[in-house]
C-alpha positions as CSV (number, residue, x, y, z in Angstrom):
1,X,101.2,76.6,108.0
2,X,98.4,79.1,107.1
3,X,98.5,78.7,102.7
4,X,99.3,82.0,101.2
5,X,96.4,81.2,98.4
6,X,93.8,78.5,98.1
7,X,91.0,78.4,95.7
8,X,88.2,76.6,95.0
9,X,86.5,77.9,92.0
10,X,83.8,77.0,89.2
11,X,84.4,79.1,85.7
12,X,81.8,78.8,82.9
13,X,82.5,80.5,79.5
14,X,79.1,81.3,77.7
15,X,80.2,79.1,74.9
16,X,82.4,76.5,77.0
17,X,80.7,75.5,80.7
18,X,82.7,74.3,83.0
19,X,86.1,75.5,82.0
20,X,87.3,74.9,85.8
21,X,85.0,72.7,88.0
22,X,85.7,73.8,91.2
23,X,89.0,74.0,91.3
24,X,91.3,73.6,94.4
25,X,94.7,74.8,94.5
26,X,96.8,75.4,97.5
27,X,99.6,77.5,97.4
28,X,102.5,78.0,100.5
29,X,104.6,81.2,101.2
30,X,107.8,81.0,99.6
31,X,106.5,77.9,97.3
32,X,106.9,77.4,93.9
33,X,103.4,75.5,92.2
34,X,103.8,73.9,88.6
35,X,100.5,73.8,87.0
36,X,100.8,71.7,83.8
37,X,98.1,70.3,81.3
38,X,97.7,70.3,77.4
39,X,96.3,74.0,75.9
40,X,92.8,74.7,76.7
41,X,93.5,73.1,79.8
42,X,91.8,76.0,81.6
43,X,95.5,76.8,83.0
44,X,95.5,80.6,81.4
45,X,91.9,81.1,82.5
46,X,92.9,80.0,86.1
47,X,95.5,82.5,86.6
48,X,93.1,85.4,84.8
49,X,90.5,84.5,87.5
50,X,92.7,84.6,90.5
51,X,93.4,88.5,89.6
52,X,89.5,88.7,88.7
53,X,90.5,89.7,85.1
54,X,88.6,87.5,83.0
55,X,85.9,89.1,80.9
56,X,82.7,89.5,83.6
57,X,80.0,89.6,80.4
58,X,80.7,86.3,79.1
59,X,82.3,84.2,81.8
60,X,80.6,83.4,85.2
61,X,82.7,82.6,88.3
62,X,81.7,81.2,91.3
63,X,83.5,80.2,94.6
64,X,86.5,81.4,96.7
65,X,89.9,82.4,95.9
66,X,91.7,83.1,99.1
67,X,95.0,85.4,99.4
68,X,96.5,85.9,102.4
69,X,93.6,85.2,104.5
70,X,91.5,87.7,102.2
71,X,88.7,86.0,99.9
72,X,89.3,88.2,96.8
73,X,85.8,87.7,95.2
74,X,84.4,89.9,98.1
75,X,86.3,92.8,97.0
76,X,85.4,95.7,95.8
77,X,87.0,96.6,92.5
78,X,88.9,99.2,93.9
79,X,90.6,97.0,96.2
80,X,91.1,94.7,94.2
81,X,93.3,97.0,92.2
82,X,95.8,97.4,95.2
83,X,96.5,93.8,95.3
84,X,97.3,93.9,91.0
85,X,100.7,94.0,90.8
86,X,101.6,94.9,94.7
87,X,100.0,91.7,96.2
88,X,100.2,89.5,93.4
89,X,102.2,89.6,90.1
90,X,101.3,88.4,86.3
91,X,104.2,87.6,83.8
92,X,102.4,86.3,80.8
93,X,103.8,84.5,77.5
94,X,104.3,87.2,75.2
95,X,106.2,90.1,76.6
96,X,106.1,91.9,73.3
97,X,102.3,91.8,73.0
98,X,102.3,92.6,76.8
99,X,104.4,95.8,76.6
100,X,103.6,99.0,74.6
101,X,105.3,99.8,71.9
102,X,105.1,103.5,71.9
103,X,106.4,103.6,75.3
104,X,110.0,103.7,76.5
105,X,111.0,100.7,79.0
106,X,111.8,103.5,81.6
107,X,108.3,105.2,80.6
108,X,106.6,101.8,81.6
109,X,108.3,100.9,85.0
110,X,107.4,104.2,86.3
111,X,103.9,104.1,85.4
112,X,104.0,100.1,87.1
113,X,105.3,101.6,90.1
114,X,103.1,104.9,90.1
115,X,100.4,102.3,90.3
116,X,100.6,101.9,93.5
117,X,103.3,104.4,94.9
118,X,104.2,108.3,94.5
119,X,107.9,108.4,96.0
120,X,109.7,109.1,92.3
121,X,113.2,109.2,94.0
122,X,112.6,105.8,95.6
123,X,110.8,104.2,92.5
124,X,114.3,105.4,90.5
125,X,116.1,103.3,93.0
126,X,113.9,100.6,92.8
127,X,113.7,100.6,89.2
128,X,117.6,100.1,89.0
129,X,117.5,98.1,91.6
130,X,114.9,95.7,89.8
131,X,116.3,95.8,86.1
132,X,119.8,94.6,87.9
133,X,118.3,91.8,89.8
134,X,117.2,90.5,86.3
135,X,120.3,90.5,85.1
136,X,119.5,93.4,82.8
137,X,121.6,97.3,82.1
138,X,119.9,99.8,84.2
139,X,121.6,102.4,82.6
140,X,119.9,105.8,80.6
141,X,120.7,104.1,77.6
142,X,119.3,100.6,77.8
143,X,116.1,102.4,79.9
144,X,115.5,104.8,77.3
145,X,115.0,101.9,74.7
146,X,111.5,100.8,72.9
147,X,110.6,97.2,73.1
148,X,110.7,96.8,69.7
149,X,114.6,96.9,69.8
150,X,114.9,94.4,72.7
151,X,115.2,90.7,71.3
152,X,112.3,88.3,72.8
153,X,114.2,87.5,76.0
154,X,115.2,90.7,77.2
155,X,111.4,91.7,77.1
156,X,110.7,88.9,78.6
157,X,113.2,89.9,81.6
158,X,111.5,93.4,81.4
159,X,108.1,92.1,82.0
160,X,109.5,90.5,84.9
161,X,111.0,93.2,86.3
162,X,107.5,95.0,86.4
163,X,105.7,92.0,88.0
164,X,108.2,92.3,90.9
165,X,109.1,95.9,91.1
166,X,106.4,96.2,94.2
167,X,108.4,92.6,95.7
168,X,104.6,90.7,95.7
169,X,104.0,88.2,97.7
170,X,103.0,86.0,95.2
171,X,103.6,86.0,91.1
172,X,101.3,84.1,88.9
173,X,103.7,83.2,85.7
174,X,101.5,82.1,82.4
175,X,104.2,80.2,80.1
176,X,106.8,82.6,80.4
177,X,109.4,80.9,78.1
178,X,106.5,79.0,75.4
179,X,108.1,81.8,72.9
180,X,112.0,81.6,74.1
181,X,115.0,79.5,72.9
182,X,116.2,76.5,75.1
183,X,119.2,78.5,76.6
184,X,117.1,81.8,77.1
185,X,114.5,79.2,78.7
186,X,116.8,77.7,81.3
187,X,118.3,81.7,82.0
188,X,114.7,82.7,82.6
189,X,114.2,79.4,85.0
190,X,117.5,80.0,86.8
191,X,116.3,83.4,87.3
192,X,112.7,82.5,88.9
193,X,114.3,79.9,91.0
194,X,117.0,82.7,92.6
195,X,113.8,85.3,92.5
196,X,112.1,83.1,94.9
197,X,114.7,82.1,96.9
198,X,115.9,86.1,97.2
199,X,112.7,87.8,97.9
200,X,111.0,84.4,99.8
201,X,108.4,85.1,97.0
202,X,105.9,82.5,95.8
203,X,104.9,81.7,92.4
204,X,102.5,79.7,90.3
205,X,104.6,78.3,87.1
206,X,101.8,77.3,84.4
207,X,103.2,75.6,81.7
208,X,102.4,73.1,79.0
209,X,106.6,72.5,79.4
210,X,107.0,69.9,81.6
211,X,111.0,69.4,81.6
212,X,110.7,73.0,82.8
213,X,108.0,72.4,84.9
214,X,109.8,69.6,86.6
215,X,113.2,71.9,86.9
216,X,111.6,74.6,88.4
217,X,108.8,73.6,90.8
218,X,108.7,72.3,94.3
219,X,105.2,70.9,93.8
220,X,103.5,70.2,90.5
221,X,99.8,69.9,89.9
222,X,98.0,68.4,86.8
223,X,94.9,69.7,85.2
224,X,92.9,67.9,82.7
225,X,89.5,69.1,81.8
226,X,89.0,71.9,84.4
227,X,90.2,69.2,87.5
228,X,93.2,68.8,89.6
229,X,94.0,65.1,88.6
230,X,97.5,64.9,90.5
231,X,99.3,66.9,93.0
232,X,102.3,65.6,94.2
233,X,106.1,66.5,94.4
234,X,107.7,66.6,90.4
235,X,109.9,63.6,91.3
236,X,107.0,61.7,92.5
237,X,104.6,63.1,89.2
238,X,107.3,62.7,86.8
239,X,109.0,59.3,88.0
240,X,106.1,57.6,89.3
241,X,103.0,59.1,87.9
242,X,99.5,57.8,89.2
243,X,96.9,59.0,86.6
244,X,96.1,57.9,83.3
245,X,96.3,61.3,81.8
246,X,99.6,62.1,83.7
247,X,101.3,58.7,82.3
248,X,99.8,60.3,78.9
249,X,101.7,63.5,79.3
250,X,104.9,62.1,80.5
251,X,105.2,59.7,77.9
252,X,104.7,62.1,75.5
253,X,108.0,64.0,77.1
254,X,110.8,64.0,74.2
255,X,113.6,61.1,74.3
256,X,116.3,63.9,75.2
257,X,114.5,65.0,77.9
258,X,114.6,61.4,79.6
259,X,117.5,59.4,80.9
260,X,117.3,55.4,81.6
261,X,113.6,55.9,81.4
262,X,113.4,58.9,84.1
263,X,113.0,62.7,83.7
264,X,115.9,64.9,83.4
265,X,116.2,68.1,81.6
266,X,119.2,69.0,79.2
267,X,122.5,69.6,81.5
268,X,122.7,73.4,79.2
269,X,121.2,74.7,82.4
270,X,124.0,74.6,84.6
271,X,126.3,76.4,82.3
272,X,124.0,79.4,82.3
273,X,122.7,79.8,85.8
274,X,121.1,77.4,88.5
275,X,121.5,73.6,88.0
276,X,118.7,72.0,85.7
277,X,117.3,69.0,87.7
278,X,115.3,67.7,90.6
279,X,115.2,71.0,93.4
């Protein structure tokens, strides 16, 4: 099977060399990737470079990111502004910091979806469309909000209904539920997993969360200090894992979160949405 995105990339901050050292990742259509490390990983720096977003002044970055059978560093900036948010999808951390505030939510998916098409009557449906699939009110009232009176999760399920509104075929996903509650965290995991499944859509899950990581994912890699340490299944990486640093960061998994000495995630999951264990 031909990967959907593989990279192999060398980022160097001016004040921090060698933030990734040539990098691979490999990711399949329809497959769900769990990157995991400690902050300052270079996690967050690997999914600004795969858009070509990080800041090109101070930050040098050398090598190939391939997407579906396109190397994106070759691009021209205008082309590489079709495949933002069409091609491939971002859902950061912080949906309040990510969504203006002096816009209305309605205000914001049509501007998302004026990106990159002009059929209003068709981004209307699409719109209502979206918001439902999220399990969110699509109606005048709700859309007509400011997201300063949604509560941390409904952004969050906002945000993620602009990152798919074009149906990508890939959406990069930098800790989406760091700032939610437990049950809003397992929601928004249900919801990713049935995403995928739906729309045959891959995804890159970085998190430092590694129950959610492990619930999620259908192939986990670790990064420690810009490298791919271990890449392997999340039974095999959580149960069994190999490298010093990942027996590091599984040990240091909280005593709820483990069961006769083996990962399993809090059974809250299944009495919200899509079973919490082992996919």
């Amino acid at each position: 099977m031909t990967a959907l995105l593989e990279t192999r990339l060398q980022v160097d901050y001016a004040a921090k060399p060698g933030v990734l050292r040539n990098l691979e990742i490999r990711v399949e259509p329809g497959e769900i990737l769990g990157l995991a490390g400690q902050s300052g990983s270079g996690k967050s720096t690997l999914a600004l470079a795969i858009l070509r977003l990080l800041d090109r002044r101070n930050t040098a970055v050398q090598g190939q990111i391939r997407f579906a059978g396109r190397d994106l560093m070759q691009l021209r900036e205008r082309e590489m502004r079709r495949v933002r948010g069409r091609e491939i999808g971002l859902v950061l951390q912080s949906p309040l910091a990510s969504l203006n505030p002096a816009l209305r939510i309605r205000t914001q998916l049509k501007e998302a979806w004026r990106c990159h098409e002009r059929n209003g009557a068709e981004g209307d449906r699409r719109i209502d469309e979206t918001l439902e699939s999220v399990n969110l009110p699509f109606d005048d009232g709700f859309q007509r909000k400011f997201p300063r009176e949604l509560s941390v999760g409904l952004a969050q399920r906002v945000l993620i209904a602009m990152a798919i509104l074009h149906r990508p075929r890939l959406l990069i996903a930098d800790e989406p539920t760091s700032a939610l509650d437990i049950i809003t965290q397992c929601e928004i995991l249900a919801l990713f997993g049935r995403l995928s499944r739906e729309l045959g859509m891959a995804m890159l899950f970085i998190s430092h969360d590694l129950p959610a990581v492990a619930s999620l994912c259908d192939r986990v890699a670790i990064l420690h200090d810009g490298e791919i340490v271990e890449d392997s299944t999340p039974e095999q990486i959580f149960r069994y894992p190999r490298h010093p640093y990942t027996q590091r960061l599984v040990s240091a998994i909280p005593a709820p979160f483990h069961a006769g000495g083996a990962l399993s995630l809090l059974g809250l999951a299944s009495q919200v949405g899509d079973s919490v264990a082992f996919r």
